[in-house]
N, C-alpha and C positions, 0 to 999 in steps of 0.2 A: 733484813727483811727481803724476800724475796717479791718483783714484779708481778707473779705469779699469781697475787691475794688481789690483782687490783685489774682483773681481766677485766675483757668486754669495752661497752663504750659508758661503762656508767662513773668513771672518772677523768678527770682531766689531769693534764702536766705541766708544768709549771716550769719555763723555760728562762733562767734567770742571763743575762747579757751584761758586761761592763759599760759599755755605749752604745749612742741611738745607732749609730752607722751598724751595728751587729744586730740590731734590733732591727732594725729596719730590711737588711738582707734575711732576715728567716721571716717576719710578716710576708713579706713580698714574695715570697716561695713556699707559704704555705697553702695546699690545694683550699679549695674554698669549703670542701666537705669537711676537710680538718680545724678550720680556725675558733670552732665554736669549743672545741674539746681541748688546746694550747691555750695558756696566758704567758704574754713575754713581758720580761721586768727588765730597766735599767738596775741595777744594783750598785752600781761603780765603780770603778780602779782598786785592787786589791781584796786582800783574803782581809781587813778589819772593816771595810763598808758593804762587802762582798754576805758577810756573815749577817751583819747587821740588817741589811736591807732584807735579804733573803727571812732572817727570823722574825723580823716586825711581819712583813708580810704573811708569814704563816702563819701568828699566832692570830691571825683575822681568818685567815682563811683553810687553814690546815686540811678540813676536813673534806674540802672539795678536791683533792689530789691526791693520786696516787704512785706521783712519780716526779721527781724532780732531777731536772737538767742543768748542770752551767756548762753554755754554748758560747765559742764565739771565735778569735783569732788568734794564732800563737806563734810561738817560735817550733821550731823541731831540731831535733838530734840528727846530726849525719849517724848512720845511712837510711834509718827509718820512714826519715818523715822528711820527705821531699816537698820545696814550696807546690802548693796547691794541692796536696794530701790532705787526708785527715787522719786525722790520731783518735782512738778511743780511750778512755782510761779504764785501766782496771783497776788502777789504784790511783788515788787522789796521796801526794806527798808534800807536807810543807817542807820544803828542801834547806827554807834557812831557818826553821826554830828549833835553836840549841846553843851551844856555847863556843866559841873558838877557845882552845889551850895550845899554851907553848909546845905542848908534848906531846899530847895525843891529836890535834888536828881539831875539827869539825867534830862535834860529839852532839849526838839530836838529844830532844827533849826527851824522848823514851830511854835512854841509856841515862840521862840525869833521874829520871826517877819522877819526874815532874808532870809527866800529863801522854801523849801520843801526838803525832806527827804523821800516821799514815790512814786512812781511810779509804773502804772498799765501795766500789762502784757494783751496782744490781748487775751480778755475773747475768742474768736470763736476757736483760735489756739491751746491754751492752750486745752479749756473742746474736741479738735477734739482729739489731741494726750492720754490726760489722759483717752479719752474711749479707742482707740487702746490697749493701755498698759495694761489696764484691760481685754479687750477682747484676749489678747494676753497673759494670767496671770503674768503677770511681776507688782509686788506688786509697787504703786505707790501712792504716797497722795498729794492733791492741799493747799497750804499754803503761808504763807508768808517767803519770801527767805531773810533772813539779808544778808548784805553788810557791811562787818568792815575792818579796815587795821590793826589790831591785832586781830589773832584768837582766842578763848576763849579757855579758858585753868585752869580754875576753877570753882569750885562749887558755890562759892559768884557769879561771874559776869553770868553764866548761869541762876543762879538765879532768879537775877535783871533783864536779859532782857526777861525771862518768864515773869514776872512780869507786865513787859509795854507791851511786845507784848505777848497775852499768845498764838495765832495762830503761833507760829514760829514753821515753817518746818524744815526747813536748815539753814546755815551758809556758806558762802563764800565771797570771797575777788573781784568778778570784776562785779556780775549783774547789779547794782546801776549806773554803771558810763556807762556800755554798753549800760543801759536803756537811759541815759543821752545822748547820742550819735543819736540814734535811736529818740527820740523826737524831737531833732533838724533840724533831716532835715526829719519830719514827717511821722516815719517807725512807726510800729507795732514792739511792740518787746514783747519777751519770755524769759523767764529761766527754764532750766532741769540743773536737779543737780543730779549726781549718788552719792550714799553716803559709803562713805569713814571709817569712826569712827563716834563716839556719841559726841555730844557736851557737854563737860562737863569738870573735871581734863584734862591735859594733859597725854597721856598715850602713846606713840609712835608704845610701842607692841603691843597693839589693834589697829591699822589700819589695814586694808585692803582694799588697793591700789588697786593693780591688780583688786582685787574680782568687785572693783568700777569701774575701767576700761574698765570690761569686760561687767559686765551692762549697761555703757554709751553706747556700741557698741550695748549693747539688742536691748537699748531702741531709737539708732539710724536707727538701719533698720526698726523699727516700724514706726517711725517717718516719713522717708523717704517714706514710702509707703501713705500716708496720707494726707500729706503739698506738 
């Protein structure tokens, strides 16, 4: 579905967040013209409360939206997505549902025959907001956004998911399932990801949190002027 059916200002967007701290950095940066036309939801940690939350919510209110968002904080791929970047997704991928085998590797749900694993982000929505952000210099790059319920945390499995995905942007825990949400009851959906740390070792002292916090807010008043 394209964004394009849901012009003008006679719908709102529906901006779903894992925590209050992400929730909290896009209210507090959203212009005051724009807050009556955004609703932001906690949804929670991961693509199965991520889903959840996001589709309880809609089947109340579906009809007052025409664009749905999962926004918030993430990991990024070298060389793309440098901390305090953002990512946009073009593709929402759940990077871990599928099977480990002896022989062949990593094998997704879609090659087992079982269901899909990859869902498209509203191309119109997406390439409106990633010109703003550039015209706005705030460093940003279009890619594919992983979806895992374990963050990655070593060199091996960064690796390997280069390897099958080599377009990966980001890393985060709820896109996948918000997209899942969003399809269901026929939205357009999106993901921005401010970025956090490097996907790669675990290293706790290199994050930057805030620094990511405060980008998501950048890239929320851009946003809000545009959508």
């Amino acid at each position: 579905m394209e964004a394009s059916r849901y012009t003008g200002a006679s719908y709102r967007i529906l901006i779903a967040t894992a925590v209050q701290a992400e929730r909290n950095a896009i209210l507090q940066a959203l212009p005051y013209h724009a807050r009556e036309r955004y609703e932001v939801i906690i949804v929670g940690v991961g693509p199965a409360s991520a889903a959840a939350e996001t589709a309880a919510h809609l089947a109340l209110h579906s009809d007052e939206y025409g664009l749905v968002i999962s926004a918030g904080i993430g990991g990024g791929f070298a060389p793309h997505a440098p901390i305090g970047s953002i990512v946009l997704a073009d593709q929402m991928i759940a990077a871990d549902l599928g099977s480990e085998t002896p022989d062949q590797g990593f094998i997704t749900v879609d090659e087992l025959g079982f269901g899909h694993s990859t869902l498209q982000s509203d191309r119109s929505s997406t390439q409106t907001v990633a010109a703003a952000l550039q015209a706005a210099t705030i460093p940003v790059h279009v890619g594919s956004v992983l979806t895992v319920s374990t963050t990655t945390g070593s060199a091996e499995t960064t690796t390997a998911l280069l390897q099958r995905i080599p377009n990966a942007a980001a890393e985060g825990m709820e896109g996948f399932g918000v997209a899942v949400a969003a399809n269901l009851f026929d939205l357009p959906v999106m993901e921005l990801r401010a970025i956090s740390n490097t996907v790669g070792p675990r290293d706790r002292d290199s994050w930057r949190i805030p620094d990511a916090l405060k980008s998501l807010g950048q890239a929320t008043r851009i946003l809000a002027e545009v959508l």
